[in-house]
N, C-alpha and C positions, 0 to 999 in steps of 0.2 A: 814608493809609498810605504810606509810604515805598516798597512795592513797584509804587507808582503814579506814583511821581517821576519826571521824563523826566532824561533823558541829557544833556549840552552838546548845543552842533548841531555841534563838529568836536575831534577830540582830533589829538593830533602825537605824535612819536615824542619821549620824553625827554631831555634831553641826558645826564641820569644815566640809563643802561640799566636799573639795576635800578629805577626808579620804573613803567617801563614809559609807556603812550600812557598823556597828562594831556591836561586840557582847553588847546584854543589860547592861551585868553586868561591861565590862569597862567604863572607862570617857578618857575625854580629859582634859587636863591641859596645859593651856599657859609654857615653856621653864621657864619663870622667876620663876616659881613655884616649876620645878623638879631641877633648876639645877643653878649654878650662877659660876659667869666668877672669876677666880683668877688670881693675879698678882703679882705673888711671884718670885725673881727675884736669878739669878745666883750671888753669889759676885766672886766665885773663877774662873767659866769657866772651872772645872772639873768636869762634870757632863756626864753621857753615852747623846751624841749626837742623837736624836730620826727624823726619817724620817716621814712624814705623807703623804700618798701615796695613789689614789684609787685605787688601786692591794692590796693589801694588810692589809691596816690602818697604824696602829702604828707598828713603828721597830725600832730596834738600826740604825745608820747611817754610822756606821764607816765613813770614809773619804770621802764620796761623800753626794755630797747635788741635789738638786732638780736640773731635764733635765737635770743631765748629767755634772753638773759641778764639778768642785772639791775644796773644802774648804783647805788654804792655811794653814797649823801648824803653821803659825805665826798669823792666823786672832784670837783675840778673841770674845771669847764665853762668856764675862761677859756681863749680862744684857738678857743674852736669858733669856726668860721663862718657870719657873720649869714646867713639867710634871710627876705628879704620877701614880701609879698605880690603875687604876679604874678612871681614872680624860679621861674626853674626850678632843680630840687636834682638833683642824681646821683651816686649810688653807683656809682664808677666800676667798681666790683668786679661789679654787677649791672646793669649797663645793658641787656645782651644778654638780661637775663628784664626787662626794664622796670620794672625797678629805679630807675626818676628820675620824676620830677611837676613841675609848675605850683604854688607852694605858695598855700591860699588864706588860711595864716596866716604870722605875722610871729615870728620864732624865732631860732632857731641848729642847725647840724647839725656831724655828725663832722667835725672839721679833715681827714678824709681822703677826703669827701666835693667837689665840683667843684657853684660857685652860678653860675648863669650869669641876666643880663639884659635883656629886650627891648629892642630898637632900636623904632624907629617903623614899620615894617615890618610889625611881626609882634603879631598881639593872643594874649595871650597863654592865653585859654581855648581857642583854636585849635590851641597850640600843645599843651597838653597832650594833646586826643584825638592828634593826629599821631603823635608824639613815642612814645606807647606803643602803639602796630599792632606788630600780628607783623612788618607792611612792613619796620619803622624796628629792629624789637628786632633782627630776624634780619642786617640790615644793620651793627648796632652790635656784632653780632658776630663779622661777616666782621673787621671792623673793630680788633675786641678782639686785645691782645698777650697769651702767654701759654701754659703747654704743657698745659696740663687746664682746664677748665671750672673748677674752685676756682680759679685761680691766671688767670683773664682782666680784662684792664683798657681799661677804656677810654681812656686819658687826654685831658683835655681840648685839647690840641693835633690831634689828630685828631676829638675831637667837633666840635671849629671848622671842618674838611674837609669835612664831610659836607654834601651837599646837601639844601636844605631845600625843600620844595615849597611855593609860594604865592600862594594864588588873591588878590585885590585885599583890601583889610582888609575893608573892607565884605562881603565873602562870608567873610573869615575868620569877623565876628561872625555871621554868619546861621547858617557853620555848626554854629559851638557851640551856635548857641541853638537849634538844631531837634535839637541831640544830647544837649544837657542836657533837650531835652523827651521825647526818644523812649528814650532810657536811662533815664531815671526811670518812665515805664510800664514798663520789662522789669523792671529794679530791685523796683518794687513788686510784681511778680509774681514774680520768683525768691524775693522776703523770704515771699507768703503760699507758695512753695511747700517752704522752709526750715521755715515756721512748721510747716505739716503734718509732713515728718520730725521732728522736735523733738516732735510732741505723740507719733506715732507711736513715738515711743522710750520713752517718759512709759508708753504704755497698754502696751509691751509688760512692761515692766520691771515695772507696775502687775500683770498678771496672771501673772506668775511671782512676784514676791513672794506675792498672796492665794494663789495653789494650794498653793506649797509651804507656808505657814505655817497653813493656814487649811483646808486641802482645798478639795473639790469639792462637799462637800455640804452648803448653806449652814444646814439642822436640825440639823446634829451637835450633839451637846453639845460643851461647850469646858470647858476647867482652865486654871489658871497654869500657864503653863511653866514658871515659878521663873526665870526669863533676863529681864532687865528687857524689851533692846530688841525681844526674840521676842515679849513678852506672851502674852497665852492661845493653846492650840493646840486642836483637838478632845481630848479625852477620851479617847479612847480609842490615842491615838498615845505612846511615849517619845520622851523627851529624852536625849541620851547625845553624850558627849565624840567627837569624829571615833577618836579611837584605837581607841575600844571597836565600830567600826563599819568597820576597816581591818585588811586583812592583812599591807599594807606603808604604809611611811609613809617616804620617801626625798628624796636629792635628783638631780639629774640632774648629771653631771661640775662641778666648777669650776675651773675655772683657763686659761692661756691658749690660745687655739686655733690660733694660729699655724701649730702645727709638726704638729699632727692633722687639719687638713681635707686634703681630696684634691678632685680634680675627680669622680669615679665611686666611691661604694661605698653604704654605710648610711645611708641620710638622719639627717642629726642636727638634732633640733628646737630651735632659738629662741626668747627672748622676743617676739618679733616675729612669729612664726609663728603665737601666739595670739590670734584676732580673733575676737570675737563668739560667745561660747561654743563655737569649736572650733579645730582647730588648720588651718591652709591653707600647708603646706609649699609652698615656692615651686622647690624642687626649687635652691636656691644655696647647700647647704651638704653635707657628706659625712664620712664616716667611714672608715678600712678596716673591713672585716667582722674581723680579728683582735682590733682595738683595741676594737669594740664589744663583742664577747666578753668580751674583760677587764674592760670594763666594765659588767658585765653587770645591775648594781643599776637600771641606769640605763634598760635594753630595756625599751619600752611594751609594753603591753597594752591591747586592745581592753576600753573599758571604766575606762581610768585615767583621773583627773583630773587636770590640770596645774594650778598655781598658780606666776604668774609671782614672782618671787624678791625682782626688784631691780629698781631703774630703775623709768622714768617710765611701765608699766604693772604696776608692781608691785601684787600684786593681783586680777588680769588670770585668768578660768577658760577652759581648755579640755578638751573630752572626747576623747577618742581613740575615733576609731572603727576598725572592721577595716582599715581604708586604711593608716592609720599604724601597724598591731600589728609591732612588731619594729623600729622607728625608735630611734637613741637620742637622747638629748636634752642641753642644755647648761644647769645653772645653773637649772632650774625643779625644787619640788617635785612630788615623786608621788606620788599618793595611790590606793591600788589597793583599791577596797571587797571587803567579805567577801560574796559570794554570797548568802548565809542572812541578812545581815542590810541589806544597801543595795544599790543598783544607783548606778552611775557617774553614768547620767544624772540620777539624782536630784539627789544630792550638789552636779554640777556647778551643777544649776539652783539650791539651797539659796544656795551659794555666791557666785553672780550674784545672788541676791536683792538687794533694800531691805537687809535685815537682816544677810543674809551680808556683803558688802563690808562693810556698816558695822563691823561685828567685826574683819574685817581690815583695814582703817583704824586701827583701835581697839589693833591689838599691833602697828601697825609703827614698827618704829626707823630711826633715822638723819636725822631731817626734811628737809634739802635733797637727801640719795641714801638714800630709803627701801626698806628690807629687811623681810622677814619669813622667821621661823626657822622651821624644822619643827618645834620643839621646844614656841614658841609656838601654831601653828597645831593639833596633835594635840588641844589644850585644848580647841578651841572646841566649843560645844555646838552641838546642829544636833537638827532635830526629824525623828524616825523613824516614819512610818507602816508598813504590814506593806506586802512585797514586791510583794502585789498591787496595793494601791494608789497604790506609789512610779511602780509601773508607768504603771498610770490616771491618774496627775496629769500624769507626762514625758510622754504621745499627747497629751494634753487640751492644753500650753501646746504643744508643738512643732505642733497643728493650727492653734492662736490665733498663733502666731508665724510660721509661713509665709503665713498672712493678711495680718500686717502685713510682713511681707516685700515681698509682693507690693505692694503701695500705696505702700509708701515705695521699692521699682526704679520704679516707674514717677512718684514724685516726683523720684528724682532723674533718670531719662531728661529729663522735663519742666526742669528744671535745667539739665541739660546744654545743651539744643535752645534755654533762652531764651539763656545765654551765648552758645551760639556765633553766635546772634543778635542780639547784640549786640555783638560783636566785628566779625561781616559787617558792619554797619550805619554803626559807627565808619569802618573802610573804605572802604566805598563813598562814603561822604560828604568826607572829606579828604583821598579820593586824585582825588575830581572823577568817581567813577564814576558817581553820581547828583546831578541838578541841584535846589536846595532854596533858590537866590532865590527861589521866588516864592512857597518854602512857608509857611503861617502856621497857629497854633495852632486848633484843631477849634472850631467855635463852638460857643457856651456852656463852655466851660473857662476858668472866673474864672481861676482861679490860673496856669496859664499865659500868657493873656494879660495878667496881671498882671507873670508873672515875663519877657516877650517885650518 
């Protein structure tokens, strides 16, 4: 285990201060020294399409490019610049989030991208752990020009300044290969503990779908609902359009916000604000209390259901609990159930269904900026059990769903605990904090010493 690794036997003070004490036997060398920028250019625009990303470094891109946009098949790609393999890529715009890699495929990236290439010096799987530490990002952003965080650059005249840390090559390769073996055990343990959130999502989702649609009491007699994607319900439950089950049916303000937030008054709710079937005001938006008056269609109610409107959680349910009764809200439907005939929490959960989303999926318009209308929404049919047992279904999932609550905080603590363990480890290892010449693959581990 690496927490078993010895130390150098003497470290010295750095000549770059912010590297801090390295081992004796490394140096430092100025960027211009290990490594120089190339600008080798696309003529055809056939080339694999390469992402630079700090998640990951270097990938193919297939059709999508940086935040989420998408590159058009008619845009071309001539004049991007080459990336090879062992060649480092950088976004000069993201360096300071470790925004650059080591590529281990041979490509092209954004013409506005900086391709730099190893000298003899420096091996270049080495360089990529380095290269992306908090160490090097934090420093690349001391570094970066620029008057906001959007608006920081690296450029590569200054990347070539930088001091490079460098134990002899031969410990360069030792070090990657005890990092590509000991990241790939946390790696496979954060994936099974991803796998676990994911299925926990699965079973939660799985037993609010059956409750709501299905009840609780698995001898009921059942009927056609008459709804294809609902199919049968018990017997004894109605089916009925949401309108016929609402006292209100609204939307919350639209238009711009610019000139209506204030720093202190009426919390005003967000698409954003609704996550996970409820709403989690983050206390960064406001109202005056006169303006919310005027806009008074719009004032929650403990008990209303939010349906996000627009955008990329369009869709999206939240419940209003007493916390939020008297918030206003921006741009989300409200849906405020009749007493006598539904409760909020039901509703909301209906609508977080298998079934429910699918429906709202199913009337939304505008494909690339998806909406959904009130006018559309009031149609949908939703399955009605009697008050009492709307009641007994919402205790019965919100007891099964703080269950998996609890299992999926403590997968993602366990998450959290392997990253930062592996970020530590990265670290320690190519800043010379721990000494890993002498280390070698655990016996009996074919595949490592296969891949060592």
């Amino acid at each position: 285990m690496s927490n078993a690794l010895p130390q150098y036997s003497t470290y010295v003070s750095s000549a770059a201060p912010w590297l801090g004490d390295t081992p004796s036997s490394w140096r430092t060398l100025r960027g211009k020294f290990v490594f120089h920028e190339i600008q080798e250019r696309s003529e055809l625009g056939d080339e694999t399409l390469l992402s630079v990303s700090e998640y990951y470094g270097v990938k193919p891109r297939g059709e999508t490019i940086e935040e989420g946009e998408f590159l058009s098949r008619a845009e071309s790609l001539i004049g991007y610049k080459k990336c090879g393999v062992d060649d480092l890529a950088v976004n000069i715009m993201l360096a300071w989030k470790k925004g650059l890699g080591v590529s281990r495929f041979s490509g092209i990236v954004s013409p506005s991208y900086a391709v730099f290439r190893f000298g003899h010096v420096a091996a270049p799987e080495y360089m990529h752990y380095l290269l992306r530490t908090d160490l090097y990002a934090d420093h690349f952003r001391s570094r970066s020009t620029g008057i906001m965080d959007s608006r920081l650059r690296l450029y590569p005249d200054s990347f070539r300044d930088i001091e490079i840390l460098l134990p002899s090559l031969g410990e360069q390769t030792q070090i990657a290969r005890f990092l590509d073996y000991e990241t790939a055990k946390i790696d496979r343990l954060i994936d099974k503990q991803q796998q676990l959130i994911a299925l926990l999502k699965e079973k939660r989702q799985a037993v609010i779908s059956h409750a709501v649609t299905k009840g609780l009491n698995p001898n009921a007699p059942m009927k056609d609902s008459g709804v294809e994607w609902l199919g049968q319900v018990p017997a004894h439950w109605d089916v009925r359009t949401i309108a016929k089950c609402m006292d209100k049916i609204t939307n919350g303000y639209v238009g711009p916000t610019r000139d209506i937030l204030v720093p202190v008054g009426v919390p005003y709710v967000q698409a954003t604000h609704i996550k996970r079937g409820k709403v989690n005001f983050d206390d960064g938006y406001f109202v005056q209390t006169r303006w919310s008056q005027q806009h008074s269609k719009s004032i929650l109610r403990s008990g209303d259901v939010l349906v996000v409107q627009t955008g990329a959680g369009t869709g999206d349910i939240g419940l209003v609990s007493q916390q939020e009764a008297g918030f206003n809200c921006h741009a989300l439907i409200i849906l405020s159930a009749r007493a006598a005939e539904m409760t909020g929490s039901f509703l909301s959960l209906v609508l977080r269904s298998e079934y429910g989303q699918a429906v709202l999926f199913s009337i939304r318009t505008g494909g690339m900026h998806p909406h959904l209308n009130c006018g559309e929404v009031k149609f949908v049919r939703v399955p009605v059990p009697s008050i009492a047992e709307q009641s007994d279904i919402s205790t019965h999932i919100e007891r099964q769903a703080n269950a998996f609550d609890t299992l999926e905080a403590r997968a993602l603590d366990a998450v959290d605990l392997l990253q930062e363990r592996r970020t530590a480890l990265i670290s320690a290892a190519v800043t010379g904090k721990i000494d890993v010449r002498g280390w070698t693959p655990p016996d009996g581990d074919e595949e490592a010493q296969e891949a060592a």
